[in-house]
VEXMI-442360 format. One record per residue (C-alpha): residue in three letters; x, y, z; residue number from 0. Coordinates in steps of 0.05 Angstrom, whole numbers, plus 5000, padded with zeros to 4 digits. Layout:
N
ALA|X|Y|Z|NUM
...
//
This chain:
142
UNK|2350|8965|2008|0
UNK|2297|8980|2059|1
UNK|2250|8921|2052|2
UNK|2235|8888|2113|3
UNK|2253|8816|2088|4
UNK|2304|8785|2038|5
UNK|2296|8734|1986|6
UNK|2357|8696|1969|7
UNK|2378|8654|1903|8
UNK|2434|8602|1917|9
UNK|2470|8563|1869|10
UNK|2448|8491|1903|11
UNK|2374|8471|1918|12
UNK|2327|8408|1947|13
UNK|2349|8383|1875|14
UNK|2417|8383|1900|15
UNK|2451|8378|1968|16
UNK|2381|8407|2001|17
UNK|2341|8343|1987|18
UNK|2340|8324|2068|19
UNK|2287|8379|2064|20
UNK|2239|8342|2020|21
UNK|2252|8275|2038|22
UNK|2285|8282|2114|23
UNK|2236|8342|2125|24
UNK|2301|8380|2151|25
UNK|2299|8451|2170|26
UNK|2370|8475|2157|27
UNK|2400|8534|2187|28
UNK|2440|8586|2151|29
UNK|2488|8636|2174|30
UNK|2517|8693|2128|31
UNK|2599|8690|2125|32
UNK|2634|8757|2144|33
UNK|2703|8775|2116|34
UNK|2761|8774|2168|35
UNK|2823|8789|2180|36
UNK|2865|8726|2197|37
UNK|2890|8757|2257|38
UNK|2818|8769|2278|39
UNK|2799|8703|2262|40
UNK|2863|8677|2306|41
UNK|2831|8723|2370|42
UNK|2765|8684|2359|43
UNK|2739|8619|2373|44
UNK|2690|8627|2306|45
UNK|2698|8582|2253|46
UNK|2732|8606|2193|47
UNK|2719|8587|2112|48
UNK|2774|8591|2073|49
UNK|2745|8610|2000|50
UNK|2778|8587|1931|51
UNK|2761|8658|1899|52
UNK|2796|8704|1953|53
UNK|2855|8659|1961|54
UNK|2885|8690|1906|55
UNK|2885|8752|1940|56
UNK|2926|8788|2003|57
UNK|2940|8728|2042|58
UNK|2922|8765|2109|59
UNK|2855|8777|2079|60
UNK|2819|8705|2063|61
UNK|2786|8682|2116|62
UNK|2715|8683|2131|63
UNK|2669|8674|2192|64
UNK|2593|8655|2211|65
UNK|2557|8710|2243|66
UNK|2489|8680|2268|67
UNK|2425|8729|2279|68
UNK|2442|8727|2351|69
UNK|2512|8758|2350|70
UNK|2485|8808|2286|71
UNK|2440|8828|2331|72
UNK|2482|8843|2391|73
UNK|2538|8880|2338|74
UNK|2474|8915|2321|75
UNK|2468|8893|2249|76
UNK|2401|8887|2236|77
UNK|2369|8819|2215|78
UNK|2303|8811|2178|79
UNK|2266|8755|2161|80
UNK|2289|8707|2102|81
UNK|2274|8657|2052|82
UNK|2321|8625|2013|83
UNK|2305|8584|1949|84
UNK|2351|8550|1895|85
UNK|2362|8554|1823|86
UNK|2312|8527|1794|87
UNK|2241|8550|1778|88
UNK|2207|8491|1813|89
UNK|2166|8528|1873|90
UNK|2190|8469|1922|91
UNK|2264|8493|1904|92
UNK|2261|8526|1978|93
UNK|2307|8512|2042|94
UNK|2284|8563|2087|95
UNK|2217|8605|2096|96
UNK|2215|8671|2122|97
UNK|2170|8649|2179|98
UNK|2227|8608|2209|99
UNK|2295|8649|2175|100
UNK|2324|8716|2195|101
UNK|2393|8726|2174|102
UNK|2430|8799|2169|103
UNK|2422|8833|2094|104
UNK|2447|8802|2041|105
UNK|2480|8831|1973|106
UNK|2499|8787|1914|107
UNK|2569|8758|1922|108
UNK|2554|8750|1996|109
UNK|2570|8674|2017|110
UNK|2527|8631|2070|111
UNK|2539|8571|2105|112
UNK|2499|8514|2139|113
UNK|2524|8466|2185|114
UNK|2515|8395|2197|115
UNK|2490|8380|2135|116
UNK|2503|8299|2135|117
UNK|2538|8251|2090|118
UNK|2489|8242|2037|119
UNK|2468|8309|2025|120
UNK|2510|8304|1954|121
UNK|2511|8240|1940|122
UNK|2428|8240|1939|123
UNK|2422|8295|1894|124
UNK|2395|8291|1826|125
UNK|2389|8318|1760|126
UNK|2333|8368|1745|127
UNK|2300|8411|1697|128
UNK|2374|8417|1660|129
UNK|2402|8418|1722|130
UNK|2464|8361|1734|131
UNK|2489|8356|1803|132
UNK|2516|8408|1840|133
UNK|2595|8403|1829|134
UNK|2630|8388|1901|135
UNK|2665|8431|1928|136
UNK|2710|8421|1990|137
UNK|2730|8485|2035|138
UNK|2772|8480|2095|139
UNK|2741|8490|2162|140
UNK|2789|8497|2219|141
//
């Protein structure tokens, strides 16, 4: 659409692997994964995510990179500002505040990433409001 901010839903939440935000006062940073070629992704220094639900599919065609606000911006995608909350209906369920987020637009099925998350990010998460811990997951970074 043509709102001039985005409101995001993710499947994990400060109940879950977000809880350095409550308790570590954290402010993480997201960055919205783009679809690449693997012979791109071989041209760039990005990082690339490797995703269990397009492995299945052409093998040339799985990989995944960040793209922060900075290079959107100079690609001249257009970022807006952002706020992010999880699944629950708690209104502290929220990483990031569209005050200090801007990210490029979003549609459902899009995937985001934050970095440098820390070691107890899972292991400190807890059930809620029918909620059980986020399953882990484990993607490869190269």
């Amino acid at each position: 659409g043509n709102n001039p901010y985005q409101a995001l839903y993710v499947n994990d939440g400060v109940y879950g692997s977000f809880n350095n935000v409550v308790y570590d006062h954290a402010t993480p940073v997201p960055q919205k994964l783009s679809l690449v070629l693997a012979a791109e992704s071989r041209a760039h220094t990005a990082k690339a995510v490797v995703s269990e639900d397009l492995a299945s599919r052409e093998p040339e065609a799985h990989l995944m990179a960040p793209i922060d606000a900075t290079v959107a911006t100079s690609a001249g995608v257009e970022s807006i500002p952002t706020a992010i909350f999880g699944p629950t209906c708690d209104g502290l369920d929220q990483m990031c505040a569209l005050e200090s987020t801007v990210l490029p637009r979003c549609e459902v099925g899009d995937w985001l990433i934050w970095e440098n998350m820390g070691a107890y990010t899972h292991t400190a998460s807890f059930v809620f409001n029918g909620f059980t811990h986020i399953p882990k997951r484990t993607y490869c970074i190269c």
